[in-house]
ZAFIVO-70946 format. One record per residue (C-alpha): x, y, z; residue number from 1. Coordinates in nm, 3 decimals, always signed. Example, Ala and Ser with C-alpha at 12.3 -4.5 7.8 and 13.67 -1.06 7.14 Angstrom:
% ZAFIVO-70946
{{+1.230 -0.450 +0.780} 1}
{{+1.367 -0.106 +0.714} 2}
//
This chain:
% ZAFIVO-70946
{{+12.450 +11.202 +14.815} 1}
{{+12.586 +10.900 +14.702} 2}
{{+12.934 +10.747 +14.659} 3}
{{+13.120 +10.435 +14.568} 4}
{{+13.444 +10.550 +14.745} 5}
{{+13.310 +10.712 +15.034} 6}
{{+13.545 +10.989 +14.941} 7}
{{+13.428 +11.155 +14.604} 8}
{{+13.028 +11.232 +14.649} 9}
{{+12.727 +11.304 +14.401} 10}
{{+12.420 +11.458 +14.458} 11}
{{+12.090 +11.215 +14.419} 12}
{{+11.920 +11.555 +14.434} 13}
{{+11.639 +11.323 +14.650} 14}
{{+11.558 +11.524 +15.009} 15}
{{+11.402 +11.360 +15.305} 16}
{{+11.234 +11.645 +15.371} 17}
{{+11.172 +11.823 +15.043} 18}
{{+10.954 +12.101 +15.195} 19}
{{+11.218 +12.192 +15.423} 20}
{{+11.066 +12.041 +15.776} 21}
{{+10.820 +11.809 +15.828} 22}
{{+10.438 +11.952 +15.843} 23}
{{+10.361 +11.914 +16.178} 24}
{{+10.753 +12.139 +16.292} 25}
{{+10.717 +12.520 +16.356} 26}
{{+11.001 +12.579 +16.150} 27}
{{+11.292 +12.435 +15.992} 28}
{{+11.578 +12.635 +16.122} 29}
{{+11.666 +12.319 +16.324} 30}
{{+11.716 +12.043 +16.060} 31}
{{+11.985 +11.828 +16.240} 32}
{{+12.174 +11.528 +16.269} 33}
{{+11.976 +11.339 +16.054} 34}
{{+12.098 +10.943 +16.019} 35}
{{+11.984 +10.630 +15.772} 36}
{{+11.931 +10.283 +15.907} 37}
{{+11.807 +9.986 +15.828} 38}
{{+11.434 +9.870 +16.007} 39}
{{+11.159 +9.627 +15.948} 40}
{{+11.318 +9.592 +15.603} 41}
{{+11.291 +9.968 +15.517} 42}
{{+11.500 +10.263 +15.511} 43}
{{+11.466 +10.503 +15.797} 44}
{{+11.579 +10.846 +15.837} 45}
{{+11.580 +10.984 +16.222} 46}
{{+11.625 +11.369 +16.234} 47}
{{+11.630 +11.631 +16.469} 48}
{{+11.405 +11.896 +16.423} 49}
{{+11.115 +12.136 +16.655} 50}
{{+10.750 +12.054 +16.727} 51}
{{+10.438 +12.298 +16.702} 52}
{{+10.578 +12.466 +16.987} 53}
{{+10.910 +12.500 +16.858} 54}
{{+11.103 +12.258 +17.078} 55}
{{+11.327 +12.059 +16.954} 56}
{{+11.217 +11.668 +16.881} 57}
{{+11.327 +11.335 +16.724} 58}
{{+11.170 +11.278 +16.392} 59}
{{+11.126 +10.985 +16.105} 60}
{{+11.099 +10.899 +15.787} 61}
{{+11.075 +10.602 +15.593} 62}
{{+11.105 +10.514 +15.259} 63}
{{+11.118 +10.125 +15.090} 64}
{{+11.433 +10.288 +14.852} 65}
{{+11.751 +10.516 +14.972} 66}
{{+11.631 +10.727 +14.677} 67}
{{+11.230 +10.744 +14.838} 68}
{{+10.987 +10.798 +14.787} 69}
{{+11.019 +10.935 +15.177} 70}
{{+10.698 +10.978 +15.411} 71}
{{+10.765 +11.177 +15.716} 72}
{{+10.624 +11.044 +16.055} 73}
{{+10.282 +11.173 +16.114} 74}
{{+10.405 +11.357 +16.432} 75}
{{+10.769 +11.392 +16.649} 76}
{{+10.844 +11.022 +16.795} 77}
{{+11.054 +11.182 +17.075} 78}
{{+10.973 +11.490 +17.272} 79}
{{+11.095 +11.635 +17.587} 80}
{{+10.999 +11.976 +17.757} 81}
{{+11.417 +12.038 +17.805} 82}
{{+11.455 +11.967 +17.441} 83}
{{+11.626 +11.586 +17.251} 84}
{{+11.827 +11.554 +16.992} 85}
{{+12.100 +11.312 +16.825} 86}
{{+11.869 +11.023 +16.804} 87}
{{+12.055 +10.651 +16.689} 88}
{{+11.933 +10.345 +16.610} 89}
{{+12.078 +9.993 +16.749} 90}
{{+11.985 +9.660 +16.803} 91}
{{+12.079 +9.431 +17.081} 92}
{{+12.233 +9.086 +17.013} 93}
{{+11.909 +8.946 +17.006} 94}
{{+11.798 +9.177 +16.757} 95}
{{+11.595 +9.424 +16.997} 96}
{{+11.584 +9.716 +16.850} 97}
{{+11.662 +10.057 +17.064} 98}
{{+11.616 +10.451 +17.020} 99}
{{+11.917 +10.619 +17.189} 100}
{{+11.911 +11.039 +17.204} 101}
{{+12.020 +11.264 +17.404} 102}
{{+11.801 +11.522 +17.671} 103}
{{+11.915 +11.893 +17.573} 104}
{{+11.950 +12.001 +17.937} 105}
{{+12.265 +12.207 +17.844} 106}
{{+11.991 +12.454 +17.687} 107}
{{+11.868 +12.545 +18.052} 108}
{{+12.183 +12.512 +18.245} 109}
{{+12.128 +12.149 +18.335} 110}
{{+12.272 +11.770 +18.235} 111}
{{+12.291 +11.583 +17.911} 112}
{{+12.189 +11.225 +17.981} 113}
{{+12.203 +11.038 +17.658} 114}
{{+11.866 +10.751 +17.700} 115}
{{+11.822 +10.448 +17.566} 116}
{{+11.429 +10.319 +17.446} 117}
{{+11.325 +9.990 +17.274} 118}
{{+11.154 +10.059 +16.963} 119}
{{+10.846 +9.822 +16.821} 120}
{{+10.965 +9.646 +16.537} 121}
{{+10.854 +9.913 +16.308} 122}
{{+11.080 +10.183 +16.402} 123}
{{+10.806 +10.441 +16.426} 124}
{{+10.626 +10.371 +16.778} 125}
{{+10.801 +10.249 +17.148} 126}
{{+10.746 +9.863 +17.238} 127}
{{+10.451 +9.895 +17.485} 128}
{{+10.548 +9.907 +17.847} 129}
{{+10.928 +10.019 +17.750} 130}
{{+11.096 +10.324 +17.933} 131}
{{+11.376 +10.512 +17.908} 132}
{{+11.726 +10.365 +18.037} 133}
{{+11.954 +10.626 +18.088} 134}
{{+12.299 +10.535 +17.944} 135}
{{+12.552 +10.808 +18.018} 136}
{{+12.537 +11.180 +18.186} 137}
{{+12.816 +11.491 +18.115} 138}
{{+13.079 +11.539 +18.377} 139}
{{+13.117 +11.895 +18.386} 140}
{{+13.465 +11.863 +18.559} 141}
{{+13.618 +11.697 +18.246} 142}
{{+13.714 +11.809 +17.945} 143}
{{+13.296 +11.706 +17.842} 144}
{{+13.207 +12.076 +18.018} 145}
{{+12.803 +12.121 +17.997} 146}
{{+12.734 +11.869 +17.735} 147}
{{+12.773 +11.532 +17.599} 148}
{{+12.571 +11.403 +17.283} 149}
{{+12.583 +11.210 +16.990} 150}
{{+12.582 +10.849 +17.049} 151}
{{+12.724 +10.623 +16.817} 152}
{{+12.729 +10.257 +16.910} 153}
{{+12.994 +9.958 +16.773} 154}
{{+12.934 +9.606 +16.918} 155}
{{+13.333 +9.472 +16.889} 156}
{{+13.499 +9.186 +17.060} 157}
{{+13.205 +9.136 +17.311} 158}
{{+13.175 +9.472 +17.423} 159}
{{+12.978 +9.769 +17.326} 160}
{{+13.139 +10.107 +17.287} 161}
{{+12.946 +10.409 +17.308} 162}
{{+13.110 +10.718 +17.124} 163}
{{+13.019 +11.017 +17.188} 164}
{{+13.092 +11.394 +17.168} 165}
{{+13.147 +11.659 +17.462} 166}
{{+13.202 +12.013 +17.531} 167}
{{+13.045 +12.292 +17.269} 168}
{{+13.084 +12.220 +16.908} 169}
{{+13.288 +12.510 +16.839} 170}
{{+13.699 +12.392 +16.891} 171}
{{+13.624 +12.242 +17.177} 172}
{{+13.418 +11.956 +17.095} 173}
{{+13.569 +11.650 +17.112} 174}
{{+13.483 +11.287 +17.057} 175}
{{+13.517 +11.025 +17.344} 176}
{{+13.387 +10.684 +17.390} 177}
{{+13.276 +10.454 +17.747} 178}
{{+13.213 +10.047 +17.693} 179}
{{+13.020 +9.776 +17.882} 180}
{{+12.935 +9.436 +17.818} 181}
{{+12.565 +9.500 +17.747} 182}
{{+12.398 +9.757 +17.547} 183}
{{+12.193 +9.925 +17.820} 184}
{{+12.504 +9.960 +18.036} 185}
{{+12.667 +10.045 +18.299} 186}
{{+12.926 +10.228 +18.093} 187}
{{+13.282 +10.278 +18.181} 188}
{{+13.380 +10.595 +17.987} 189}
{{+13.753 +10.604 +17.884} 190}
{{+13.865 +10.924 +18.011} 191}
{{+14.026 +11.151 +17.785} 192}
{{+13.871 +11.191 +17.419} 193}
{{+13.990 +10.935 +17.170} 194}
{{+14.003 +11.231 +16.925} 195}
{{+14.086 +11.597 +16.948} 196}
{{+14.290 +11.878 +16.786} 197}
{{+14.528 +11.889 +16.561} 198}
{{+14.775 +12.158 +16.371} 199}
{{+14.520 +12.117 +16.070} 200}
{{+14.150 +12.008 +16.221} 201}
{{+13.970 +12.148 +16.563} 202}
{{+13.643 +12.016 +16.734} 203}
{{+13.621 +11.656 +16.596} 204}
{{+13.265 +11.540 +16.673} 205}
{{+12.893 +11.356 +16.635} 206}
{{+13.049 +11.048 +16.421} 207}
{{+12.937 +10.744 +16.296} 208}
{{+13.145 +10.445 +16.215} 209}
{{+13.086 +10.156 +15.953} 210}
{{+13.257 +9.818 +15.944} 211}
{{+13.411 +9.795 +15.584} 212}
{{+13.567 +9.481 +15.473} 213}
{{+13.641 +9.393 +15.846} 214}
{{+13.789 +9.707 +15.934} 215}
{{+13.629 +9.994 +16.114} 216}
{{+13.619 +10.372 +16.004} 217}
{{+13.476 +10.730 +16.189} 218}
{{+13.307 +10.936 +15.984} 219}
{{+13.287 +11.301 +16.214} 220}
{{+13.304 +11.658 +16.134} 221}
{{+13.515 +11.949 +16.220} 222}
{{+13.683 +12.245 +16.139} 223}
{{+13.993 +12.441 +15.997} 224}
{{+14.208 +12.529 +16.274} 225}
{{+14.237 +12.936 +16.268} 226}
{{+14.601 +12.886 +16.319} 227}
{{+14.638 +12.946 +16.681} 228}
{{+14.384 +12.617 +16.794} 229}
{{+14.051 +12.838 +16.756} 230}
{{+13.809 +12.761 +16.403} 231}
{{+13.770 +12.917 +16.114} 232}
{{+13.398 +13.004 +16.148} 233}
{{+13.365 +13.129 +15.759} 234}
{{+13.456 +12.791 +15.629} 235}
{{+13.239 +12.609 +15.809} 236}
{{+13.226 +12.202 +15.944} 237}
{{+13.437 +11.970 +15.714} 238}
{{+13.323 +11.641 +15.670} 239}
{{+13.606 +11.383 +15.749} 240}
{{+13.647 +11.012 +15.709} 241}
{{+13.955 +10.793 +15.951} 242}
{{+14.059 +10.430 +16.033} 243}
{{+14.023 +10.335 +16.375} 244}
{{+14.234 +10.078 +16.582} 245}
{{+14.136 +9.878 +16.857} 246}
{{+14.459 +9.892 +17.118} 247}
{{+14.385 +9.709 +17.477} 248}
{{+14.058 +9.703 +17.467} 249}
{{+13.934 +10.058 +17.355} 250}
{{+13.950 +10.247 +16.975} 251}
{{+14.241 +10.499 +16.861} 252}
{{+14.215 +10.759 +16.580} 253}
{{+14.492 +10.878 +16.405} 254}
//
């Protein structure tokens, strides 16, 4: 979809994935997450989806217009026998760029680490001799619970801030955010989530924030609160757009 607002939307009717999964997934039940950056002076789409073995996986697309043509990745870029998903693109200052997703332990009973990789230039292979830096882990004794996931990353007044969401995506998710002064860490997380419930909106999560004109806005889902701080499962997740505010050193959301 496409939009000169960022509020009122129209439909391109152009898919990533116009079959419905890529050719080498089992299925496409799993179609997640997917996000658009720019790389190597093309358009890339990263996407959650499953492998042959139906596990879930980080795949790509590219295309050299928003609109595609798009050409799927001849095989998952990320795999991991636990499961990934929620892959993000960033660059360091120096223009390095990075693959950051997050290890689906919370499918077996164990942690989320969210991991860091630096990409070749092309966005479609690892730089050779590159492993995994692992960024952030769930605490299960804060309001996080058995997952965290999602990683967004803003570089802003020398520091980097990592948000993120925790806890199931039902009304409990929840969007938080750590910082450090360089991209691969250590991160200081803030503590309690920058964003939760409201009277009208539950389970604010898995955003992504653009700089507009100089001033930063979250772009998340969630949904309709039930009335008594549960969802409303039959509507669905709501798209939703805010301002954020930088306040001592860390972001607030209305």
């Amino acid at each position: 979809r496409q939009s000169r607002d960022l509020v009122l939307w129209q439909d391109t009717g152009v898919s990533v994935l116009p079959a419905g999964k890529p050719s080498w997934a089992a299925n496409g039940f799993r179609n997640w997450a997917p996000e658009l950056h720019r790389v190597d002076g093309r358009f890339m789409a990263y996407f959650t989806t499953v492998d042959a073995g139906d596990v879930l996986c980080i795949g790509a697309a590219t295309a050299d217009d928003v609109l595609g043509p798009w050409v799927e990745s001849p095989g998952p870029l990320v795999q991991h026998p636990q499961g990934v998903i929620d892959a993000t693109y960033v660059e360091d200052e120096a223009g390095t760029p990075f693959l950051v997703y997050k290890i689906d332990g919370n499918s077996v009973g164990q942690p989320t680490p969210i991991r860091a990789r630096q990409l070749a230039p092309d966005g479609l292979s690892f730089a050779p001799g590159s492993a995994e830096t692992q960024l952030l882990v769930n605490d299960s004794g804060t309001w996080e619970g058995g997952v965290i996931e999602a990683p967004w990353f803003v570089h802003h007044d020398g520091w980097w801030y990592l948000f993120y969401s925790g806890n199931v995506y039902d009304y409990r998710y929840r969007t938080g955010v750590a910082r450090s002064a360089a991209l691969l860490g250590p991160y200081e997380k803030h503590g309690a989530p920058i964003l939760a419930n409201n009277e009208r909106w539950v389970g604010p999560g898995h955003g992504t924030v653009l700089d507009l004109g100089g001033a930063h806005y979250f772009f998340f889902h969630a949904w309709t609160n039930a009335g008594d701080g549960t969802h409303l499962q039959a509507a669905g997740r709501n798209g939703l757009v805010d301002r954020i505010e930088w306040v001592d050193g860390w972001p607030q959301i209305n």
